[in-house]
N, CA, C and O of each residue as an XYZ file, in Angstrom:
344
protein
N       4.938    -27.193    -12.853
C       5.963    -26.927    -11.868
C       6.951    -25.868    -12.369
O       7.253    -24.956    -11.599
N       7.586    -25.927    -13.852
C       7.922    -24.990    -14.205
C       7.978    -23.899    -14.099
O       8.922    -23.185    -13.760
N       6.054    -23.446    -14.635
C       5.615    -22.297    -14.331
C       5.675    -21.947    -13.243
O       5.825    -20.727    -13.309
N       5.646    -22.353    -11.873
C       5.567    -21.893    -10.834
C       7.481    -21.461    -10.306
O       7.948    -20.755     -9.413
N       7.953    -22.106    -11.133
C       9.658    -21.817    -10.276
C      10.049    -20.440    -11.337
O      11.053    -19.768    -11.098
N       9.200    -20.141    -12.438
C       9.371    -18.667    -13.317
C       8.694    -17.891    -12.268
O       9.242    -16.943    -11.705
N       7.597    -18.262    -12.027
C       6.921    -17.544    -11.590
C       7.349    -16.823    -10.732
O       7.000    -15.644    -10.789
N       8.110    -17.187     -9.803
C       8.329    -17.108     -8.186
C      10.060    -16.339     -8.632
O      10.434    -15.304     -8.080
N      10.736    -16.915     -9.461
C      11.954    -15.773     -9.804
C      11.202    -14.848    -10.669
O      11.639    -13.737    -10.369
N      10.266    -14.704    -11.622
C       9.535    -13.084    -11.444
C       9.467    -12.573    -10.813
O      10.059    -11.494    -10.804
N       8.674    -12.994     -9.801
C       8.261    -12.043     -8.380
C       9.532    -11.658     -7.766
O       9.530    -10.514     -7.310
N      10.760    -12.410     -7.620
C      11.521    -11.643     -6.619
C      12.350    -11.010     -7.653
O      13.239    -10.489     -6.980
N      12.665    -10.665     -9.242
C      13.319     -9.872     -9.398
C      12.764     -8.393     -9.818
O      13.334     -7.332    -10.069
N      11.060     -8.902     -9.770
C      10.432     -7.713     -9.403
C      10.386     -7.046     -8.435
O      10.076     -5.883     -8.695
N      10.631     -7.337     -6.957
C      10.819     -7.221     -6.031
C      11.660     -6.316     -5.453
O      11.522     -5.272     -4.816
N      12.909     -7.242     -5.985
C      14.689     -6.184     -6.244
C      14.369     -4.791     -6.835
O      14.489     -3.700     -6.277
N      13.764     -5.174     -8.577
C      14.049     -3.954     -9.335
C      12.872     -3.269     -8.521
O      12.903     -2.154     -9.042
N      11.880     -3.214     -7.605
C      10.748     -1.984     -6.949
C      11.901     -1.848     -5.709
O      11.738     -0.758     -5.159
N      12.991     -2.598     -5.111
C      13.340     -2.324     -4.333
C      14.943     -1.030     -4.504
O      15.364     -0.109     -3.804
N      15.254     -1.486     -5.444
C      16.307     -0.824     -6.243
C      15.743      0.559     -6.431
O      16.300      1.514     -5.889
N      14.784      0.699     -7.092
C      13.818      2.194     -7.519
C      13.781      3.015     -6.221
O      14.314      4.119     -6.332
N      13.183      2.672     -4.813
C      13.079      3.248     -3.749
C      14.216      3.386     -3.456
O      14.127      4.427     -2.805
N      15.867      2.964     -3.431
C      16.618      3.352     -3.188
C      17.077      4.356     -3.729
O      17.522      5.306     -3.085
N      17.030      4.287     -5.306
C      17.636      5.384     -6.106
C      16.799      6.335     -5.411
O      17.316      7.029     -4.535
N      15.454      6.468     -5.715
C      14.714      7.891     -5.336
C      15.153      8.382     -3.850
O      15.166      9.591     -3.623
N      15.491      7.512     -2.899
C      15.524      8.006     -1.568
C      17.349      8.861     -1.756
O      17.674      9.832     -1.074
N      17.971      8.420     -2.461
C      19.598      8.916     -2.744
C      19.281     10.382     -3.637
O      19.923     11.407     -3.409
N      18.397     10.322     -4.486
C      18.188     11.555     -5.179
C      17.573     12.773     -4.838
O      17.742     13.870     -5.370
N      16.542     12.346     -3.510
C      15.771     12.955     -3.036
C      17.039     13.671     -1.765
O      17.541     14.793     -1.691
N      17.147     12.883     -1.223
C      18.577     13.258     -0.188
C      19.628     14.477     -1.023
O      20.466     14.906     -0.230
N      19.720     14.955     -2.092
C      20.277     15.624     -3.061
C      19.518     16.931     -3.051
O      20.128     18.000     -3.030
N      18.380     16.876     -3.063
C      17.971     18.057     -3.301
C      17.614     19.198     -1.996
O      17.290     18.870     -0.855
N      17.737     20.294     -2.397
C      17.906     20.990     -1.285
C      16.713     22.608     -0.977
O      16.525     23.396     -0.050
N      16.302     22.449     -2.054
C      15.249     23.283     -1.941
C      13.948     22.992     -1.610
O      13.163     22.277     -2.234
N      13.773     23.592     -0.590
C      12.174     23.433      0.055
C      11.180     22.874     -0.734
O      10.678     21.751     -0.703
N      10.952     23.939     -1.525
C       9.481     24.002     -2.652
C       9.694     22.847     -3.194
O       8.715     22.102     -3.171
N      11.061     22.251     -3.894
C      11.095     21.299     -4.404
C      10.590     19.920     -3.762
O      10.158     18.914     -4.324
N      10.723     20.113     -2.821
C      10.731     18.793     -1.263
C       9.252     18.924     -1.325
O       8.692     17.876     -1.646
N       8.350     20.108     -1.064
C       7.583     20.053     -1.122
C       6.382     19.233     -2.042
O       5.460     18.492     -1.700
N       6.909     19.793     -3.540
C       6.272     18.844     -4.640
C       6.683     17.261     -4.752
O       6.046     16.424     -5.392
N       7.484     17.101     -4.248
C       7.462     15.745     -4.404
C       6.493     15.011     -3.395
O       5.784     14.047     -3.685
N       6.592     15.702     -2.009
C       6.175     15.304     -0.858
C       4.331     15.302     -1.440
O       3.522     14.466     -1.038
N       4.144     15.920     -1.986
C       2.628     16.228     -2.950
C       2.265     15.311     -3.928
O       1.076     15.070     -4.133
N       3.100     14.804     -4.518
C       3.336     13.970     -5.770
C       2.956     12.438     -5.311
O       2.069     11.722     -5.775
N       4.024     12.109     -4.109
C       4.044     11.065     -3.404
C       2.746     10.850     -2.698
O       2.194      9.750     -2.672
N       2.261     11.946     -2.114
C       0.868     11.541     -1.461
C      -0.517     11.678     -2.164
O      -1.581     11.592     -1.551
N      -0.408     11.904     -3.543
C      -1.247     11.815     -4.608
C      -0.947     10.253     -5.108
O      -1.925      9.531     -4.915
N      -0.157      9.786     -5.523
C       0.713      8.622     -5.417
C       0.053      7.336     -4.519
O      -0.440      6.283     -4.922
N       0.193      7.710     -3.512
C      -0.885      7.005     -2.300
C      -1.980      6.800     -2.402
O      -2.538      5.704     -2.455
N      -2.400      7.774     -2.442
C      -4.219      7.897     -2.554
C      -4.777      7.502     -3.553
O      -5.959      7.179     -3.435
N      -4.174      7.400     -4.770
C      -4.767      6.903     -5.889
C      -4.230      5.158     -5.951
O      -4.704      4.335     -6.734
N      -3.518      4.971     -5.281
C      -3.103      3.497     -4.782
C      -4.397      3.040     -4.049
O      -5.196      2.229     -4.519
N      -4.500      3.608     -2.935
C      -5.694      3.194     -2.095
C      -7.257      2.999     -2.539
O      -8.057      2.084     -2.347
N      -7.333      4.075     -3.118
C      -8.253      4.033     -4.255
C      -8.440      2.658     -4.898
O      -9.292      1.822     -4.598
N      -7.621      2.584     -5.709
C      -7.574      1.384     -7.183
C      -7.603      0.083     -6.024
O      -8.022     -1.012     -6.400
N      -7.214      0.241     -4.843
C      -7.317     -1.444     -4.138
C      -8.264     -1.101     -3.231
O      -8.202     -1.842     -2.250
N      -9.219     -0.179     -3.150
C     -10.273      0.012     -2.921
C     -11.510     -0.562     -3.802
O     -12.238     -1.513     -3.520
N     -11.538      0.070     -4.665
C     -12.260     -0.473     -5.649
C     -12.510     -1.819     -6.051
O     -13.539     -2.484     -6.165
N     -10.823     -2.134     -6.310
C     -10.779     -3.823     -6.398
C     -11.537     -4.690     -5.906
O     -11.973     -5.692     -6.472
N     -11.767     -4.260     -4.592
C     -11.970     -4.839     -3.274
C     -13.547     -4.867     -3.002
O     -14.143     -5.674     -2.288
N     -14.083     -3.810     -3.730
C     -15.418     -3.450     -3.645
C     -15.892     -4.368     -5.296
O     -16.666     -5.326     -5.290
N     -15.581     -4.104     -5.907
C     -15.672     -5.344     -7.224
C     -16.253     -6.827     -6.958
O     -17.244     -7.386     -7.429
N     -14.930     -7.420     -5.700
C     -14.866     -8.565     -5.320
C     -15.936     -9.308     -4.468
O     -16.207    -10.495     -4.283
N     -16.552     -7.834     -3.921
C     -17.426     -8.184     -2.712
C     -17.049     -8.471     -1.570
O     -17.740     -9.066     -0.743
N     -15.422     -7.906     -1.335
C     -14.709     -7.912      0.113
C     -14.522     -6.848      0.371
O     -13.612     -6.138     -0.058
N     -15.584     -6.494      1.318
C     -16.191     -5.558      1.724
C     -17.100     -5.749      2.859
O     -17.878     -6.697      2.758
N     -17.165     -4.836      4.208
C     -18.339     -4.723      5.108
C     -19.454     -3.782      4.904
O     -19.328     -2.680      4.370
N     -20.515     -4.259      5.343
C     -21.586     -3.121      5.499
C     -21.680     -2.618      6.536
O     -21.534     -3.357      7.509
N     -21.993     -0.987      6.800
C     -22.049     -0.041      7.801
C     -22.206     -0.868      8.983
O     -21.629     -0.611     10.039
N     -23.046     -1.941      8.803
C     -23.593     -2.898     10.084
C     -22.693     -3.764     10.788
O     -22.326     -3.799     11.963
N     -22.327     -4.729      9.374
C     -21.493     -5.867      9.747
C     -19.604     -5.109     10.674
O     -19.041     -5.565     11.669
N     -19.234     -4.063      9.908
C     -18.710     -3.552     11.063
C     -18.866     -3.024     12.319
O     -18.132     -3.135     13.301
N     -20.128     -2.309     12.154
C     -20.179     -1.856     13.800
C     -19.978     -3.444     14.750
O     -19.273     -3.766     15.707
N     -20.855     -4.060     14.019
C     -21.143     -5.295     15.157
C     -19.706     -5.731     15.616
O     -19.532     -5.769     16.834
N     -18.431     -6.137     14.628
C     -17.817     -6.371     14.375
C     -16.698     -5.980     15.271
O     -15.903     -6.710     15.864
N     -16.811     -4.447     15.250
C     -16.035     -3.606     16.222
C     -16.665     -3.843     17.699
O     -15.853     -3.941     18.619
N     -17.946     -3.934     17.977
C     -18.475     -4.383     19.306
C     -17.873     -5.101     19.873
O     -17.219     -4.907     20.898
N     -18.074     -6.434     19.019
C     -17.203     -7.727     19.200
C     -16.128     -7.865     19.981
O     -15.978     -8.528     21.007
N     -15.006     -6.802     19.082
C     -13.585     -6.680     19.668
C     -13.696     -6.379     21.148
O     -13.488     -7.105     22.121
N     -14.086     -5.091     21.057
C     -14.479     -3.959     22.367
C     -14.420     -4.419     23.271
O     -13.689     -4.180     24.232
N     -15.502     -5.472     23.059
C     -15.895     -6.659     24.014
C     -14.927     -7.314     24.894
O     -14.667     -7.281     26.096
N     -14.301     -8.178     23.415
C     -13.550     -9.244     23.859
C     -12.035     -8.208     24.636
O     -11.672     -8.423     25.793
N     -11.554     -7.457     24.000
C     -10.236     -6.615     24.344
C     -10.363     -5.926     26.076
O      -9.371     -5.864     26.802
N     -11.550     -5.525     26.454
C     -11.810     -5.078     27.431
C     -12.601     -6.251     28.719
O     -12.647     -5.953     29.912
N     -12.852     -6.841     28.461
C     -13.211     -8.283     29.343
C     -12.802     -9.236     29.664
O     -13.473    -10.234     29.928
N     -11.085     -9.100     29.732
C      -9.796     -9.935     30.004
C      -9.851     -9.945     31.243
O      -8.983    -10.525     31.896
């Protein structure tokens, strides 16, 4: 039980301090005033992303949570189906 009441104030002062970080950067970023500069970050950040998506991509493909070309189409049928036959 312990572990779980550390646990859970880990998570939220991890939380704060990732939430704290996006603030500073959004106050610093608001500071700067040159294009090119705006630019590289705006580059940085969406390299940033993609290699996020990536790594919980992968994860995900590791795990075996994942569809095959098939099991989605059908999948999407499904919806199609159901969303349009109200």
């Amino acid at each position: 039980m312990k572990w779980l009441i550390l646990q859970d104030v880990f998570q939220k002062q991890n939380i704060m301090r990732t939430e704290t970080i996006k603030l500073g950067l959004i106050d610093r970023l608001m500071r700067v005033h040159e294009v090119s500069t705006l630019q590289r970050m705006e580059k940085l950040i969406t390299q940033a992303e993609m290699e996020s998506r990536t790594k919980k991509s992968l994860e995900a493909i590791d795990k075996g949570d994942v569809l095959s070309m098939d099991e989605f189409s059908k999948e999407n049928m499904q919806w199609l189906k159901k969303k349009y036959t109200k």
